[in-house]
C-alpha positions as CSV (number, residue, x, y, z in Angstrom):
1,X,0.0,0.0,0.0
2,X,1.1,3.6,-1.1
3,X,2.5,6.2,1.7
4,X,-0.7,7.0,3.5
5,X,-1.6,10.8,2.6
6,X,-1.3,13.5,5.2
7,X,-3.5,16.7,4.8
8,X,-2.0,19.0,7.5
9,X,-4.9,21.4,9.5
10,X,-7.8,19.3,8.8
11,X,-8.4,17.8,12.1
12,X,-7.8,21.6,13.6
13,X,-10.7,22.9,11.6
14,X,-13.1,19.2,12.5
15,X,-12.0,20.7,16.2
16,X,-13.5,23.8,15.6
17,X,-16.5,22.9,13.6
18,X,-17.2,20.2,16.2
19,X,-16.1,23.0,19.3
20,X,-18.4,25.5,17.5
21,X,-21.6,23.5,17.3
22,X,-21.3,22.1,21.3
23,X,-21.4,25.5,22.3
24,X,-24.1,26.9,20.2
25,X,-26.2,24.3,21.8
26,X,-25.1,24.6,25.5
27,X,-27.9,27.1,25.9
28,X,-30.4,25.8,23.4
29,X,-34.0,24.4,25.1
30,X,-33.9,21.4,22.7
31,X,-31.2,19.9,24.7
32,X,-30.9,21.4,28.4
33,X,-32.6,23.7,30.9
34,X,-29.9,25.9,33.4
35,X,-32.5,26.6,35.8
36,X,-33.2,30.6,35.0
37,X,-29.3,30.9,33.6
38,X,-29.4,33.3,30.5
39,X,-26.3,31.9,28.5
40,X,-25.3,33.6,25.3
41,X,-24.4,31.8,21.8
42,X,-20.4,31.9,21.9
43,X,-19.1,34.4,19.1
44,X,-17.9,32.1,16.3
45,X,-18.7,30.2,13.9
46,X,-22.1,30.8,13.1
47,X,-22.5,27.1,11.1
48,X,-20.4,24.5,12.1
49,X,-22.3,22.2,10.5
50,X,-21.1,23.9,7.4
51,X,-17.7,23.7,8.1
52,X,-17.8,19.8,8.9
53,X,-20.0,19.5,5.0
54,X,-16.7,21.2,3.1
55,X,-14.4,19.1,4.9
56,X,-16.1,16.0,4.3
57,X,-16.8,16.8,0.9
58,X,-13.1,17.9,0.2
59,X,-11.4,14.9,1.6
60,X,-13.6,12.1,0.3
61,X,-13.5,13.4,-2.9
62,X,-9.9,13.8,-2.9
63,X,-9.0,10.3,-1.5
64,X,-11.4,9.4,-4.2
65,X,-9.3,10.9,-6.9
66,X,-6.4,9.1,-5.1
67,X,-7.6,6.0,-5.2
68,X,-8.3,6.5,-9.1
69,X,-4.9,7.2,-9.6
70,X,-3.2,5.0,-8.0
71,X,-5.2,1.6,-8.6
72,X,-7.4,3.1,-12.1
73,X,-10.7,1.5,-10.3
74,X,-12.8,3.1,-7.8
75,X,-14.2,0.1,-5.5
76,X,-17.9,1.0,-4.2
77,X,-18.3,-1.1,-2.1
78,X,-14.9,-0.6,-0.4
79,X,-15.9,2.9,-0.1
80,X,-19.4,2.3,1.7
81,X,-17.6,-0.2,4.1
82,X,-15.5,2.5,5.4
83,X,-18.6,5.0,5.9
84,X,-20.3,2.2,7.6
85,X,-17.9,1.2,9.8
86,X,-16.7,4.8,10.6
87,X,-20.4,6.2,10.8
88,X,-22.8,3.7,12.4
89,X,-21.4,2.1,15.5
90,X,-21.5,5.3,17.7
91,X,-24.6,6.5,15.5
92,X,-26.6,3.6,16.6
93,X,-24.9,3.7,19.8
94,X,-25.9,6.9,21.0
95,X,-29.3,6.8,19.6
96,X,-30.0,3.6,21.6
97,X,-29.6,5.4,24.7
98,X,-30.5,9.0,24.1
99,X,-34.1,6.9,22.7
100,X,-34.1,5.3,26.2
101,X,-33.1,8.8,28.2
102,X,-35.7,10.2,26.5
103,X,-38.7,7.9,26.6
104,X,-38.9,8.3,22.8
105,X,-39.1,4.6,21.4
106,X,-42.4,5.1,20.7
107,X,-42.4,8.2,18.2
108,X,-43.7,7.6,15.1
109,X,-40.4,9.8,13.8
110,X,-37.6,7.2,14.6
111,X,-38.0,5.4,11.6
112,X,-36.4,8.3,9.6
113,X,-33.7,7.9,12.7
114,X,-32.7,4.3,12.0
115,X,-32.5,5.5,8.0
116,X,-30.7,8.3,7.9
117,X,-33.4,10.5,7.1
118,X,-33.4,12.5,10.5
119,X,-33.3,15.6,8.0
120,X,-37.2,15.3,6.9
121,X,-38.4,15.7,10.4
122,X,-35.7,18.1,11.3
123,X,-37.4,20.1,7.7
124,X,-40.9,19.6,9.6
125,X,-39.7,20.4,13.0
126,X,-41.1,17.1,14.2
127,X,-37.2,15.9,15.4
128,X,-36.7,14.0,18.4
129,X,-35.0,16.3,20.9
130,X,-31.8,14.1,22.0
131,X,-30.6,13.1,18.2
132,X,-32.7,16.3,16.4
133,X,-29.1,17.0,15.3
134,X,-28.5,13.6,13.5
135,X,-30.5,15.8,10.3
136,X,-26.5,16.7,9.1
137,X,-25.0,12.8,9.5
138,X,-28.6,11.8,6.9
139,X,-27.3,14.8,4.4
140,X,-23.9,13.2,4.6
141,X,-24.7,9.8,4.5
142,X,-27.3,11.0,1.4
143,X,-23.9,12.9,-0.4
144,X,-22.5,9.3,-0.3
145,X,-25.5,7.8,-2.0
146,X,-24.6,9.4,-5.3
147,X,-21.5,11.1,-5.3
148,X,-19.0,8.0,-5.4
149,X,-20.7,7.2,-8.5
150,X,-20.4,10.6,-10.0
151,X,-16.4,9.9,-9.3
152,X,-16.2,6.9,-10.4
153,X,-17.8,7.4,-13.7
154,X,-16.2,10.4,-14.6
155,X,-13.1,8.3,-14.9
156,X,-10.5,10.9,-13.9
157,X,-11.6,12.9,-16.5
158,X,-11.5,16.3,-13.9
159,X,-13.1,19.0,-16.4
160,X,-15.9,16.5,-16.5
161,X,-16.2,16.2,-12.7
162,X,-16.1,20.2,-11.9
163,X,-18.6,20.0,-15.0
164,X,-20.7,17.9,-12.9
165,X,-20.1,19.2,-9.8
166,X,-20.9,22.9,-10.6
167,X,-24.2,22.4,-12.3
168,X,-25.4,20.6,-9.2
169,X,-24.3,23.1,-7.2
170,X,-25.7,26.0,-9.2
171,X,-29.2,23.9,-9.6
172,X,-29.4,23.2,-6.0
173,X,-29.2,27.0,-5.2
174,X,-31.4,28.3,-7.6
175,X,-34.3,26.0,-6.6
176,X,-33.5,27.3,-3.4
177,X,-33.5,31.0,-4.6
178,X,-36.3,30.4,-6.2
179,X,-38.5,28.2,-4.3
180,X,-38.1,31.1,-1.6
181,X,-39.0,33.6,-3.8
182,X,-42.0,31.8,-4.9
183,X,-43.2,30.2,-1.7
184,X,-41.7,31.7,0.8
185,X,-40.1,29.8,3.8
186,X,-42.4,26.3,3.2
187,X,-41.0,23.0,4.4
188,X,-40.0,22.4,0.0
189,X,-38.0,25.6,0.8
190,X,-36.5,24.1,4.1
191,X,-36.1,21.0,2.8
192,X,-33.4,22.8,0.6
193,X,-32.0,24.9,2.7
194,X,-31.3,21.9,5.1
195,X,-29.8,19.0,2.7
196,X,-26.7,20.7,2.0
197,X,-25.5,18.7,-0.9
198,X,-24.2,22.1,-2.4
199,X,-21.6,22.6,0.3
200,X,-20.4,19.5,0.1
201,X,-19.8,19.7,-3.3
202,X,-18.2,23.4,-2.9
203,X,-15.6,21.1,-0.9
204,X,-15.4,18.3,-3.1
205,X,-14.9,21.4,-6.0
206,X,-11.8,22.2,-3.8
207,X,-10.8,19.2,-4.0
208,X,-11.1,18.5,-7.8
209,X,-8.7,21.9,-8.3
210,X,-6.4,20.7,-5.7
211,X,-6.0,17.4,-6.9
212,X,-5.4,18.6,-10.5
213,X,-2.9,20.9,-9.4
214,X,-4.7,24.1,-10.9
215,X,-2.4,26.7,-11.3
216,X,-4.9,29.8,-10.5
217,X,-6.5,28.1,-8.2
218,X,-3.4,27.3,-6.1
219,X,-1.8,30.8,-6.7
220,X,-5.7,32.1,-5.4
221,X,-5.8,30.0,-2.3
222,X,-2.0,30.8,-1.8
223,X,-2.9,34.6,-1.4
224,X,-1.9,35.2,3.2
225,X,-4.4,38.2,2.7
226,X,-7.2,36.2,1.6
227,X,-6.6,33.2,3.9
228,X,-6.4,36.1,6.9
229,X,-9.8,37.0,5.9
230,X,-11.5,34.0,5.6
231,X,-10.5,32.8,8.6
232,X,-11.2,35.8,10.8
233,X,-14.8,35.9,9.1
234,X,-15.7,32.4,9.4
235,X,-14.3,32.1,13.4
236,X,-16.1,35.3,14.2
237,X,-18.9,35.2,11.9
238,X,-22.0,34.6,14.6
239,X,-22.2,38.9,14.2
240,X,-22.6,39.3,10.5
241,X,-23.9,36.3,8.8
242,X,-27.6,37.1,10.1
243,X,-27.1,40.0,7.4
244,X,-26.8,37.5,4.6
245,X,-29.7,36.4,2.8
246,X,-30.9,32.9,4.3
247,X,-30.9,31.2,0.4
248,X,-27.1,32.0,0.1
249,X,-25.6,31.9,3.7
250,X,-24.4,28.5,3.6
251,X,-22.9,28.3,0.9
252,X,-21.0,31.9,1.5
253,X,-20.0,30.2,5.0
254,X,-18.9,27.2,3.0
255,X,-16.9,28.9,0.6
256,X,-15.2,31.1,3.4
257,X,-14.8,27.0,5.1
258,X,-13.3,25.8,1.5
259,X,-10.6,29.1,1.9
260,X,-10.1,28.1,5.5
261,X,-9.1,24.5,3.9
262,X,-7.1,25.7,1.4
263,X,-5.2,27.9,3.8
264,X,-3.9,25.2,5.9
265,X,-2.4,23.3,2.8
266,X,-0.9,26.3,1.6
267,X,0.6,28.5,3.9
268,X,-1.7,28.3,7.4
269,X,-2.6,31.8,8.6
270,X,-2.7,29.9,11.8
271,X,-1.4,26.6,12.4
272,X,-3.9,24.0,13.1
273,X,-1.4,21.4,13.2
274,X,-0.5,20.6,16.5
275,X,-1.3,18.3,19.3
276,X,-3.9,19.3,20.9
277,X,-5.9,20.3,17.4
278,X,-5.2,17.2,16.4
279,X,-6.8,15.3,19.5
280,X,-9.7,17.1,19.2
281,X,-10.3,16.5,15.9
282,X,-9.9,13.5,15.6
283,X,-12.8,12.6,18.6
284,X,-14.8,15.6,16.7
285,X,-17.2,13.1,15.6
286,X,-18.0,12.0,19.0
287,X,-18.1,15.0,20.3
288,X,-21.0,16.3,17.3
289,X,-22.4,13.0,18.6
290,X,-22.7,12.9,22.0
291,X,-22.9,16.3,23.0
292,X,-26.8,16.8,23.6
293,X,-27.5,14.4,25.8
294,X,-24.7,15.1,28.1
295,X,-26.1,18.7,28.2
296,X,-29.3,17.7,29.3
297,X,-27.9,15.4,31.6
298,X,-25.6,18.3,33.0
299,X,-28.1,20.9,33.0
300,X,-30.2,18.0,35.2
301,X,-27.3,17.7,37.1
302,X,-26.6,21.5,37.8
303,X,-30.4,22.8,38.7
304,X,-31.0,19.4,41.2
305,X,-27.6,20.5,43.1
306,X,-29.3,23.8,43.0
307,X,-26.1,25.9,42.3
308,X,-26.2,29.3,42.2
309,X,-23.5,31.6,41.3
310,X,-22.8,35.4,40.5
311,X,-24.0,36.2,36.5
312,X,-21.2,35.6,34.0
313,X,-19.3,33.6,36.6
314,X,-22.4,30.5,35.9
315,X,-22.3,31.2,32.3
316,X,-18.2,30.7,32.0
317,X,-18.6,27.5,34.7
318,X,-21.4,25.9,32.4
319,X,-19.3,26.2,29.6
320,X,-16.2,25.0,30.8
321,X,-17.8,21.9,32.1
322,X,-19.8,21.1,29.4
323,X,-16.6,20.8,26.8
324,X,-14.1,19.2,29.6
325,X,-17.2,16.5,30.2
326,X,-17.6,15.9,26.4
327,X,-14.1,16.2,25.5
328,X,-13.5,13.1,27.8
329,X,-16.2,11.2,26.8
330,X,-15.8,12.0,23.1
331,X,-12.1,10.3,24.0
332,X,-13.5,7.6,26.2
333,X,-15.5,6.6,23.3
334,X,-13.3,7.0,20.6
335,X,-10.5,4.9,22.5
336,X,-12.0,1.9,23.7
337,X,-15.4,1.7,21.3
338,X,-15.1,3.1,17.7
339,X,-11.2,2.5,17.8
340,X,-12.1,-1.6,17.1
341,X,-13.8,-0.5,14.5
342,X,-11.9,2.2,12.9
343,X,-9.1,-0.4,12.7
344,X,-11.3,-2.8,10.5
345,X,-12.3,0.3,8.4
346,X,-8.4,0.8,7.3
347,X,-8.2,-3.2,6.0
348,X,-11.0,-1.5,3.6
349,X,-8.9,1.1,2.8
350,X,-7.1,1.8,-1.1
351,X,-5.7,4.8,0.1
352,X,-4.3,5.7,3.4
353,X,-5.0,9.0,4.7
354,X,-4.2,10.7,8.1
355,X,-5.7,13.3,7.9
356,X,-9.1,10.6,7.6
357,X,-9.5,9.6,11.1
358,X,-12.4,11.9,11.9
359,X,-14.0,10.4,8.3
């Protein structure tokens, strides 16, 4: 087997898209009540969610490309093996006992659960409180329905691919625009604006041009000014991006995200590549995961204790808790039950990557 690729900053940015969405749910209702404590959203980034979809579409489509390179055959069935094995044991896992927390066996909605189609009752707010945010992991595992085949049978013909891959992109978003336009905010509108397909395949774009070595591509993404800015809008962009129509925020989050990407492989405006980035990242997963349930456990926790502490002060403590408590968990998890797992999905695996271990 070849040298196993490394993409250097990736598990820094899971760490943040992962850190980003834990704390803009430490306050939400859906998952935990403080007992009268007014927390505020954290200011970065506004999607994290976002974030995670141009990552995922980036590196899957690039190890794709690799593994058409280096063997001329793109095996299917290898590929679904490795989201399988990387995606349902901890999916399943946690929905088994956030289901039995939560008293919710019986709801007519688990079905789209066990599926992964959590997005049509997230689109008809009907979700499930505990694993509401499993709607992104059915987009993903959606993406994977079609998109391997769209690689595949473009045969490494990369003109043909970014062919592909833009007028999806561009027809996605214009049904969007224009079922908004039309309709208004309807649940064929939210539908939409929910399966992101389009940001993953603004990543998996990236990845094309990267992959092909594109000269102005690579000389645009090289630019220190540009990768400055991204990177300062997308960390602090909780301020502005209410300003941005709804029909286009993701994907101008996930185009800032795909500059953020590009940075790190080019000249990192900040260095993502160390230690402790890298731990995090590579438990991001578990964290996304596992997070709700051990804020609503936590939040239980903290009002039956009946702690009470000076404003701010409660707000700060919550917080801190909250990530050390799913931090070690998220590593608890990732060490001693997906790790079994994770080692049968690299026997699956054409081409090494690790930068992957999050995927």
């Amino acid at each position: 087997m070849s040298k196993a690729i490394h993409l250097p900053g990736l598990n820094g940015l899971r760490a943040i898209a992962a850190l980003s969405v834990m704390w803009g749910h430490v306050f939400q209702t859906t998952f935990g009540n403080w007992g009268g404590v007014e927390g505020f959203a954290l200011p970065v980034v506004a999607d994290g969610v976002t974030l995670f979809f141009v990552i995922s579409g980036f590196l899957i489509t690039y190890l794709l490309l690799n593994e058409e390179e280096q063997s001329r055959h793109i095996s299917i069935p290898r590929f679904y093996m490795r989201r399988i094995l990387r995606i349902w044991p901890i999916y399943y896992l946690y929905m088994a006992i956030a289901l039995t927390v939560s008293r919710s066996w019986n709801d007519s909605n688990v079905w789209y659960y066990l599926f992964f189609g959590a997005n049509i009752p997230f689109v008809l707010a009907s979700g499930i409180g505990l694993i509401v945010h499993y709607w992104s992991i059915g987009v993903e595992e959606q993406f994977y329905l079609f998109w391997p085949w769209l690689v595949k049978f473009t045969r490494g013909n990369h003109k043909r691919l970014l062919a592909v891959a833009g007028v999806l992109c561009l027809t996605w978003l214009l049904l969007k625009w224009g079922i908004y336009l039309g309709w208004g905010k309807t649940a064929v509108y939210r539908f939409f604006a929910v399966t992101r397909f389009d940001c993953m395949m603004i990543g998996a774009i990236g990845a094309v041009l990267y992959f092909a070595n594109n000269k102005w591509f690579n000389r645009l993404m090289s630019n220190r000014v540009l990768g400055v800015s991204a990177l300062l809008l997308l960390l602090f962009s909780q301020p502005w991006a209410v300003y941005v129509p709804a029909p286009v925020r993701p994907q101008v989050l996930a185009l800032l995200s795909l500059v953020c990407v590009m940075s790190q492989l080019h000249h990192p405006v900040i260095n993502l590549e160390n230690r402790v980035c890298d731990f995090v990242g590579k438990i991001s997963y578990g964290i996304y995961v596992i997070h709700p349930l051990l804020i609503y456990l936590l939040s239980k926790l903290y009002c039956h204790l009946g702690i009470r502490l000076p404003n701010g002060i409660d707000v700060m403590i919550i917080y801190i808790v909250v990530t050390a408590v799913t931090i070690l968990i998220a590593w608890l998890s990732y060490r001693f039950f997906e790790s079994p797992f994770l080692k049968l999905k690299n026997r699956f695996a054409v081409v090494q990557s690790r930068s992957s271990i999050g995927e």
